[in-house]
Each structure stands twice: as C-alpha cells, then as structure tokens.
C-alpha positions as YAML, in Angstrom:
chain: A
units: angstrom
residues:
- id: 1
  name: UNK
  ca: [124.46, 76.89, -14.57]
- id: 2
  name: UNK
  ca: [121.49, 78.61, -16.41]
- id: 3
  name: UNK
  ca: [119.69, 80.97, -13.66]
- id: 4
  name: UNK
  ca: [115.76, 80.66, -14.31]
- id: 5
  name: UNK
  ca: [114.14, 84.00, -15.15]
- id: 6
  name: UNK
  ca: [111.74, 85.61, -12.46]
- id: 7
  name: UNK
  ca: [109.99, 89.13, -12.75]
- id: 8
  name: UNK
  ca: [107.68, 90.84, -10.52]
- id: 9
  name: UNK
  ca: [105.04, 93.57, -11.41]
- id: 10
  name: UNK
  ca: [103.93, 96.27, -9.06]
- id: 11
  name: UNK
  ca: [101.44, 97.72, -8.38]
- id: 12
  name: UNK
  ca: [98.92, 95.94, -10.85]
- id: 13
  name: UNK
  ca: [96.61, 97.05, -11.45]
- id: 14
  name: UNK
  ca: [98.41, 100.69, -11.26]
- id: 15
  name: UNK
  ca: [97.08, 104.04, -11.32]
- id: 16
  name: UNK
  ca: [100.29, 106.43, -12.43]
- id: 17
  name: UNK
  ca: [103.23, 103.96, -12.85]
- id: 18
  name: UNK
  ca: [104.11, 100.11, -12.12]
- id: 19
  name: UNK
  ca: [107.64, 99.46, -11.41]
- id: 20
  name: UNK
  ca: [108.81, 95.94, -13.25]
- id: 21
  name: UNK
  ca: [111.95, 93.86, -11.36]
- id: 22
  name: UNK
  ca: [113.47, 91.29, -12.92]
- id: 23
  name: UNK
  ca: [116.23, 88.97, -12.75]
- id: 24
  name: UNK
  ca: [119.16, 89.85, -14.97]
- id: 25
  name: UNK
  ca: [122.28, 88.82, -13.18]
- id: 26
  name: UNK
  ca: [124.39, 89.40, -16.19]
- id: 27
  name: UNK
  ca: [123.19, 92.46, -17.37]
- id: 28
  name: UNK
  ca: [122.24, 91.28, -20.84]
- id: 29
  name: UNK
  ca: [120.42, 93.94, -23.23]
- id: 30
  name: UNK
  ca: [117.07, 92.81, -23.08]
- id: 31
  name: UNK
  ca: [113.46, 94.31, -25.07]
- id: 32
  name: UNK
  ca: [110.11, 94.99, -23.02]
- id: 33
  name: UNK
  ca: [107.53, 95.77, -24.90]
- id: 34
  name: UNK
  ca: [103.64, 96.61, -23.84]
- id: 35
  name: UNK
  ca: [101.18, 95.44, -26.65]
- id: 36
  name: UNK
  ca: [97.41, 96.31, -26.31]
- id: 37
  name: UNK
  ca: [94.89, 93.65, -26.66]
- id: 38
  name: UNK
  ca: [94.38, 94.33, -30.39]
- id: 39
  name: UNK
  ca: [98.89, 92.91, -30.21]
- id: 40
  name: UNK
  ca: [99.67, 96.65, -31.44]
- id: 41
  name: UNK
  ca: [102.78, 97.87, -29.49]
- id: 42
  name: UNK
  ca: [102.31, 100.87, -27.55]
- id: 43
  name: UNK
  ca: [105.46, 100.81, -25.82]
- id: 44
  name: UNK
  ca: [108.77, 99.88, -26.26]
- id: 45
  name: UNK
  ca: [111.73, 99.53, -23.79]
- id: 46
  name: UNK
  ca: [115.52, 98.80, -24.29]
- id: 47
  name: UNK
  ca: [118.12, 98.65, -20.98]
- id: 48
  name: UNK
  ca: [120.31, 96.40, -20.11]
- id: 49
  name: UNK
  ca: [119.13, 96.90, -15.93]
- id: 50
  name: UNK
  ca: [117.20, 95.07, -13.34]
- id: 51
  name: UNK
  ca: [114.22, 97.74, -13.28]
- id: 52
  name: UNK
  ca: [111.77, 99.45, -15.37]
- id: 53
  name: UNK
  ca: [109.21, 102.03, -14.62]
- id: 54
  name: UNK
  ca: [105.99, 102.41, -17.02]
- id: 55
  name: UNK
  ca: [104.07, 105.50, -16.47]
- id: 56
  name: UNK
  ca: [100.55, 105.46, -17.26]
- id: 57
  name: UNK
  ca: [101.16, 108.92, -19.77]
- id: 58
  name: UNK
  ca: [98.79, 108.65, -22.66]
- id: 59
  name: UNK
  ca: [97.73, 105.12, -21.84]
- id: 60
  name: UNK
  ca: [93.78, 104.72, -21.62]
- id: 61
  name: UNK
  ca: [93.01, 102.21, -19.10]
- id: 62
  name: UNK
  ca: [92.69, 98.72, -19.63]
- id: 63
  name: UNK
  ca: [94.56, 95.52, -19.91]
- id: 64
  name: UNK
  ca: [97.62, 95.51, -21.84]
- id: 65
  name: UNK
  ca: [100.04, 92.81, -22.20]
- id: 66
  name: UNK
  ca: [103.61, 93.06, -21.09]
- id: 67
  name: UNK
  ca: [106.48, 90.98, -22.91]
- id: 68
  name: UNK
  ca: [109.94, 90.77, -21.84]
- id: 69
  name: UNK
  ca: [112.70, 88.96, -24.56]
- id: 70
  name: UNK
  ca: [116.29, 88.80, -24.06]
- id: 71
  name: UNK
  ca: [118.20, 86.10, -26.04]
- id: 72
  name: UNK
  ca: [116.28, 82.71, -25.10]
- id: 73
  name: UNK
  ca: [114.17, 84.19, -22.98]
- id: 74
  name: UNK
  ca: [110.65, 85.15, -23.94]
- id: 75
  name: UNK
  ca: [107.52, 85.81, -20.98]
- id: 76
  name: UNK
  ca: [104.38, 87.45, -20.99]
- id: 77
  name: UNK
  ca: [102.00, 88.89, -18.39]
- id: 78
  name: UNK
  ca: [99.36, 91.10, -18.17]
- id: 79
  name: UNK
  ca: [99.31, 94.33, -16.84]
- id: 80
  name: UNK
  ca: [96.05, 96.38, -15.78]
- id: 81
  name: UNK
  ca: [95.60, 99.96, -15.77]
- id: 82
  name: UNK
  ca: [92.48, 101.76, -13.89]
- id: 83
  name: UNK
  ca: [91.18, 104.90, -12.98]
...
C-alpha cells in the first residue's frame, strides 16, 4: 500500500522561521531544497525526520520556492518571506 505524500507549511508567509511537516512514515532520507526565483539554491536540507525548520537568516524577503524529493517523490510549493 503506497501512502500518498502530504506536507504542510507554516506560517507562510513567515517573518523569522516556517516550520515544514510532512508525511514520512518510513523515515526515508529525503532532500529539501529552497531555490529563489532566478532556480539558484539557497538552501539545502538532508534528514531523514517528519519536520524541518527554515530560519529566515540571511534570506532577503521574497518568494522562494520550496522542493521536497525523496525516491519517487518530487513536490513543490512556494514559500513567502516578509518584513
């Protein structure tokens, strides 16, 4: 039985951090990685959890895009951060 992938992003728009929850019932390694809109990567995230928290640090604000992979699984979303 293949469980579908689900992920939730909050807060977004966020000021300091967003917090992103996913499903991952098998604790596979998977790759997040948050691309700017000109696709360059400005962050990059290995774990093999259910959580990760991306803190604003460095980050001007904007719209950034937000890809998660893990074996079969690709999925994108945007991500927003303001003043």
């Amino acid at each position: 039985m293949v469980i579908p992938f689900t992920w939730n992003i909050y807060p977004n728009p966020f000021l300091e951090y967003t917090i992103v929850n996913f499903s991952n019932p098998a604790n596979h390694l998977f790759v997040l990685k948050l691309f700017d809109l000109s696709g360059k990567i400005v962050r990059e995230y290995k774990s093999d959890s259910n959580q990760i928290i991306i803190r604003k640090q460095s980050l001007a604000e904007g719209f950034y895009v937000l890809q998660f992979i893990s074996d079969n699984i690709s999925q994108k979303d945007m991500v927003i951060i303001s003043k």
